[in-house]
N, C-alpha and C positions, 0 to 999 in steps of 0.2 A: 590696508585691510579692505577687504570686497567690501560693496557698501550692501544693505537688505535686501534691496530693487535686483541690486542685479546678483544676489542669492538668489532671489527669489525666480529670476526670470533664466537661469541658468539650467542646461539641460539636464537632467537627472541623471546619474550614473547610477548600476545596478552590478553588483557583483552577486553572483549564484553560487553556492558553495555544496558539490556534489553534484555529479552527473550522472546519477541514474535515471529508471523511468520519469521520475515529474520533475527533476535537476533541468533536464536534456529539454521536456518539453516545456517550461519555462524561458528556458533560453531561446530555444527557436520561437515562441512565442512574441515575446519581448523584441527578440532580434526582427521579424517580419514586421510588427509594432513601428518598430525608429527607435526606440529604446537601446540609448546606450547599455550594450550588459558584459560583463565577461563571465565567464563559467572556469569553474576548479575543479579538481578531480584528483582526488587522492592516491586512483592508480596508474598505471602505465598508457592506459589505453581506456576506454568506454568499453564496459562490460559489467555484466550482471550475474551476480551466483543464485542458482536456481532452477528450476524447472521452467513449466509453464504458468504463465500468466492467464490471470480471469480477466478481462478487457468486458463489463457489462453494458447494455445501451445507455446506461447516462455517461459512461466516459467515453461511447462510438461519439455521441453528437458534438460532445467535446470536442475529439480530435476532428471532426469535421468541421465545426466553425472556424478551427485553428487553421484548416487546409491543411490538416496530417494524414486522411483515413485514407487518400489514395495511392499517398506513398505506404502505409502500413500492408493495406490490401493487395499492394503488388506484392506483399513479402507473401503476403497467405493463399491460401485455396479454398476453394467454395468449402470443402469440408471442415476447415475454421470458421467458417460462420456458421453459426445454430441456433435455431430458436429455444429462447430459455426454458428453464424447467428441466426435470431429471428424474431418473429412475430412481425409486427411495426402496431399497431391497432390503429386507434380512440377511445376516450374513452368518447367525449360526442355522446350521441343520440345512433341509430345506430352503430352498431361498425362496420366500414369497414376495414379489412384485406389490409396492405402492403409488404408481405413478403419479408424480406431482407436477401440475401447469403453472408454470411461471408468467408473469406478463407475456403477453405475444410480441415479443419485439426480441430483436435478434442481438446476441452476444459473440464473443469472439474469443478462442482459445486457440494461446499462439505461444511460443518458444522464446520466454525471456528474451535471449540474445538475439532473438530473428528481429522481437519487435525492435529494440535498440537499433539494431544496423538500419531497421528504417528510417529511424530520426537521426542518427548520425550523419545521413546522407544530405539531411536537410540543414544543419548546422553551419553555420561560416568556421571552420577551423581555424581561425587568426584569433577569433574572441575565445578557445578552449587551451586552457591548462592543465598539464599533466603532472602527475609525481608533485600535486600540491596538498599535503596534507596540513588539515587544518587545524593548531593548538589552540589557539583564541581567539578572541575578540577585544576591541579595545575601539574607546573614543581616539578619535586623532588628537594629540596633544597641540598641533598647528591651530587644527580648527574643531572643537566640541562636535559641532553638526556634523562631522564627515565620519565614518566607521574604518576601522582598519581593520582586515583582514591577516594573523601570524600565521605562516606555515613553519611545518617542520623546518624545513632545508633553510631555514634563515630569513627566507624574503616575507615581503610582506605586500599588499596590498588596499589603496585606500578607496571607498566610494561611499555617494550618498547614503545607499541602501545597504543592506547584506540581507539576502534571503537563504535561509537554512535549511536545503534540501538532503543534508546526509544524514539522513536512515536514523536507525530506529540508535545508533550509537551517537546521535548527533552531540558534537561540539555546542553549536550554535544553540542549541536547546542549553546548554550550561550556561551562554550571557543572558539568554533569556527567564532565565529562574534567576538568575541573581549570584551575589557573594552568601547571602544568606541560607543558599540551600546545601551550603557544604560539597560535602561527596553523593548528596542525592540528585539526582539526574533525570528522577521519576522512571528510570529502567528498571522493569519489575519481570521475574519469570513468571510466567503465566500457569505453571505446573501443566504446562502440554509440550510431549517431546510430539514429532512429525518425523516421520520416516520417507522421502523420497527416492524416485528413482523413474527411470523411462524402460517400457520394455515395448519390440515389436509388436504391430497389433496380431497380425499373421504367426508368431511364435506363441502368444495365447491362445487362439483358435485350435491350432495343432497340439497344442498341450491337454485341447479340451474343454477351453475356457467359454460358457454359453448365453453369456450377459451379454446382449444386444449394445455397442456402445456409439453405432452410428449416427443416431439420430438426437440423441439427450446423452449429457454427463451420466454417472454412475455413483450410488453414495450404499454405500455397504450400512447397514448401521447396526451396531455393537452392543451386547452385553454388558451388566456389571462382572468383570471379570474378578476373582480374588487369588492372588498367584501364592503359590507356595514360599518362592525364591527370585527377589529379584533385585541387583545390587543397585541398578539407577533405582528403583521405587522403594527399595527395603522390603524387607518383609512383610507380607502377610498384610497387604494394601490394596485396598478397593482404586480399580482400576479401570475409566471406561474409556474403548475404544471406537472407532469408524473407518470407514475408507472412504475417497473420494476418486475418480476418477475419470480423465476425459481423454478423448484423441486431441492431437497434434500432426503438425504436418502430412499435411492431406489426409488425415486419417491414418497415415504410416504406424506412428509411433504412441502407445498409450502413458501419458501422464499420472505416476500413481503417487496417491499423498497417504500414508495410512498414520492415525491418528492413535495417542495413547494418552490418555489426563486424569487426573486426579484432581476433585472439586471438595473433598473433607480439608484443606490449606486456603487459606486465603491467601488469594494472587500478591507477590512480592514477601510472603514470608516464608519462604525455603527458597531463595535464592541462591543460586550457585557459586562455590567458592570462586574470589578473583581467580583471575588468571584460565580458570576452566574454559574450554571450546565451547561455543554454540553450535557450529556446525564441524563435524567429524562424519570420520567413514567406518561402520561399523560392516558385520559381515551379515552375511545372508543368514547365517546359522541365526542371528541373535532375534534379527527380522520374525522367523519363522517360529524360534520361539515363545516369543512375546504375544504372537497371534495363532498360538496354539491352540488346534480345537476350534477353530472356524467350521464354514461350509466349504462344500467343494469348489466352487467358480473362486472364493478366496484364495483356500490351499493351492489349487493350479495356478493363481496370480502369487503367490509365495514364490514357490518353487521358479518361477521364470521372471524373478527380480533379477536387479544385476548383481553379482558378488559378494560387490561390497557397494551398497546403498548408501546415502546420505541421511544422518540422523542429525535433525533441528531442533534445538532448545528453544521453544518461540517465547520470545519478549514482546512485552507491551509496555505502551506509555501509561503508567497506572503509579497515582492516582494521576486523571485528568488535569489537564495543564490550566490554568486561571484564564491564561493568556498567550495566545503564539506571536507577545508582539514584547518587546522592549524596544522602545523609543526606535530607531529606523533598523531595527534586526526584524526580522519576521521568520518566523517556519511553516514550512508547509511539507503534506506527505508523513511518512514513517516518524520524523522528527518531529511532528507538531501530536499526532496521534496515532502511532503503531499499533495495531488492532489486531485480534486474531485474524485467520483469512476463512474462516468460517463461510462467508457470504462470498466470496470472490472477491470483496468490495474496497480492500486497501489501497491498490492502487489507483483506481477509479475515484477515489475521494481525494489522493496527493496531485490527479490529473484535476480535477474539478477547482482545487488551490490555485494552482497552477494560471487557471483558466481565468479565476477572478483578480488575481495578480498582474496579470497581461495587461485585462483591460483598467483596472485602475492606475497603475504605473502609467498607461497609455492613452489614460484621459486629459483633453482638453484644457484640466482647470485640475489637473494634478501638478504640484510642485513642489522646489525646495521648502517653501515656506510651510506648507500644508501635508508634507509626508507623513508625518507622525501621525497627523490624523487620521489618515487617512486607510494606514495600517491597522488603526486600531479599531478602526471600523469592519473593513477585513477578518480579524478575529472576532470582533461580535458577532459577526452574521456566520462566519465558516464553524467556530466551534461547535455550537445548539448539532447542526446536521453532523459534523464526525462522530461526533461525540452519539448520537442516536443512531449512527452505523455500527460505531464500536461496541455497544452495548444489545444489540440486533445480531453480530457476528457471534459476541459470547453465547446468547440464548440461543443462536443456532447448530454450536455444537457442542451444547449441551442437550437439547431434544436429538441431535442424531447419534448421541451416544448412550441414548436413553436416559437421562439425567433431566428431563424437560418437566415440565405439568403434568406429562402423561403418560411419562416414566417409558416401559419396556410395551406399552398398548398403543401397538406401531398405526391402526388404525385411526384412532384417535389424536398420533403424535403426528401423524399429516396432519391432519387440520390445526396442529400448533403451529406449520410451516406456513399454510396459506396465508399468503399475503404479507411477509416476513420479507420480500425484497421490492413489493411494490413502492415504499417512497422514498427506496436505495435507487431504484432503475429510472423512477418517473419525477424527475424535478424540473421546476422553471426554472430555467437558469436566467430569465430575464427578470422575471418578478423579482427572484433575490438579488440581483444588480440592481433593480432599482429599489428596493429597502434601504442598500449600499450608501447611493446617492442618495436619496431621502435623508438619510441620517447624516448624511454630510454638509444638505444644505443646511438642515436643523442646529446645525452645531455651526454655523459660517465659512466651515470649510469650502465648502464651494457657494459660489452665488447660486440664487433662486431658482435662476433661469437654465441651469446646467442640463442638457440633454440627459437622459438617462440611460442611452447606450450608446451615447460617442466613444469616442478612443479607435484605437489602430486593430486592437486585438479584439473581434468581434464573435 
């Protein structure tokens, strides 16, 4: 049997389970670090279903500590980058303009799959696994301390660590609740479908379309609707809507997200039958109908969707998790706290995980013997902030569906907005590493003396 000492003194293995956005940059993170890690991936190849991605200035500086933003920025063009804040429009009648300033600091709007291919390229491909879908989790029966990872196809996988990067369907969120939580998984629908789709920016223009979208995003904001007929909502059900909108690729192409929710249910009780899709292709007709009776910059964006659009049954992690830590499992990303994307800010907070994972895996006076601690420190400090992002993303589209403080008094419901992303955009990320460490020495996890921003991953 290994003796403690040399547990102790033993390099850390880290297994990542799911390569998406904050999967992918975890790994590379770790991997630049000296962090033994391997990465898993459920599908064929690294890829992402979606649109565009909101990438806001707390997760640019991220990816710039990490040494990711200039491989990222090579994928983008100056017109992905844009200083925050958006245009807050009416979207029935008349469209009258609210313009809302954001912090002054620059955001980035990019093409799911573009930003992937950038961190793919960064990746050691020897450490990533494909076609590994993940059933459980389990102690190693050889050795309690070590974690095993089950996949489908039979194999298995053992390390120190397991970190829980897959999505808002996380496995790894199931050992981390326990035996006791049953068939609950804390997957709640959030009663907001999202209707996506990418249209030309040049075939709106020509269509007619007069919304300025070069400079700021675009957010339509909505009516209480009450529809006569409608088989997803039922009958005769208060319904508010939005639209969100930005360029991509160099401005080519417009990202549109159009919003449909219902707030008389409380989140997780009308849940959708098993087995039902989250994400399906409905038609244009259905698109049009459901946002029947807009204004005209709308109607023209109706009409030059694509076909058949993507409709999202958006899930959240609701109620709030206690903990994104069981003994050496950890989540982070969608799995730890799936949010609306209200703020742009989901992925930005599984990147922000990600970041503090890196460098505590990759600290000096991190070990076998002190893991546990060390993660559970981890979730103390990461929950409080998701957790006040997630609950910021619901309030923000709720005021831009009119459902806010200040209801349909669009004047007023700006000033709900200011200041609604300023301590999503603007955080110490040194301050809260050193809380991290604080609390580590406080509990003996680490000695006294421990730097409070050593580690690999800076």
């Amino acid at each position: 049997m290994e003796q403690p000492q040399n547990k102790k003194n033993k390099k850390i293995e880290v297994a990542v389970v799911g390569g998406g956005v904050c999967g992918l940059t975890l790994a590379i993170a770790l991997q630049k670090a000296g962090v033994a890690v391997q990465l898993f991936e459920a599908a064929a190849a690294f890829g992402e279903i979606g649109a565009g991605l909101g990438v806001g200035p707390n997760a640019m500086r991220v990816l710039e500590r990490l040494g990711l933003m200039d491989a990222v920025m090579e994928k983008c063009s100056p017109a992905d980058l844009r200083s925050t804040g958006f245009i807050f429009r009416t979207g029935v009648g008349e469209h009258q303009d609210y313009p809302l300033e954001g912090p002054h600091e620059a955001g980035l709007g990019i093409h799911r799959a573009v930003f992937l291919d950038a961190l793919v390229e960064l990746v050691d491909p020897a450490i990533c696994h494909f076609h590994k879908r993940c059933t459980h989790i389990t102690a190693s029966p050889a050795d309690p301390a070590r974690m095993v990872v089950h996949f489908l196809d039979g194999t298995t996988h053992e390390a120190d660590v397991v970190l829980g990067a897959d999505g808002i369907k996380s496995v790894a969120r199931k050992f981390v609740l326990g035996d006791a939580a049953g068939a609950d998984n804390r997957t709640a629908f959030s009663n907001t479908v999202a209707y996506r789709g990418l249209v030309p920016y040049d075939k709106l223009r020509e269509a007619g379309f007069k919304t300025d979208l070069t400079q700021h995003p675009g957010c339509f904001v909505g009516p209480d609707r009450v529809r006569a007929s409608d088989e997803w909502w039922n009958a005769r059900l208060s319904a508010f809507q939005h639209f969100i909108l930005f360029t991509i690729k160099n401005g080519e192409t417009v990202n549109v997200v159009a919003f449909h929710a219902r707030y008389d249910i409380p989140i997780g009780a009308n849940n959708l039958p098993d087995g039902a899709p989250w994400v399906e292709r409905v038609s244009r007709d259905e698109l049009k109908r459901v946002y029947e009776g807009w204004g005209p910059d709308v109607a023209t964006l109706l009409d030059c969707m694509p076909e058949q659009p993507s409709k999202w049954s958006i899930h959240v992690v609701h109620p709030p998790l206690d903990t994104y830590v069981r003994g050496r499992v950890a989540l982070l990303g969608d799995a730890a706290h799936g949010m609306l994307p209200h703020l742009g800010a989901g992925a930005g907070q599984g990147i922000e995980d990600a970041y503090m994972l890196a460098r505590l895996l990759s600290h000096p006076h991190t070990n076998n013997g002190n893991i546990e601690a060390v993660l559970q420190v981890y979730s103390q400090i990461r929950r409080p902030r998701a957790q006040m992002v997630w609950d910021r993303s619901r309030l923000a589209g709720r005021i831009y569906d009119g459902n806010g403080p200040h209801g349909t008094d669009w004047a007023a419901a700006r000033g709900d907005l200011e200041g609604l992303w300023t301590p999503v955009w603007r955080h110490g990320f040194d301050d809260e590493f050193g809380r991290v460490v604080g609390l580590l020495q406080e509990r003996g996890a680490f000695p006294s003396a421990a730097p409070s921003s050593a580690g690999g991953a800076q």
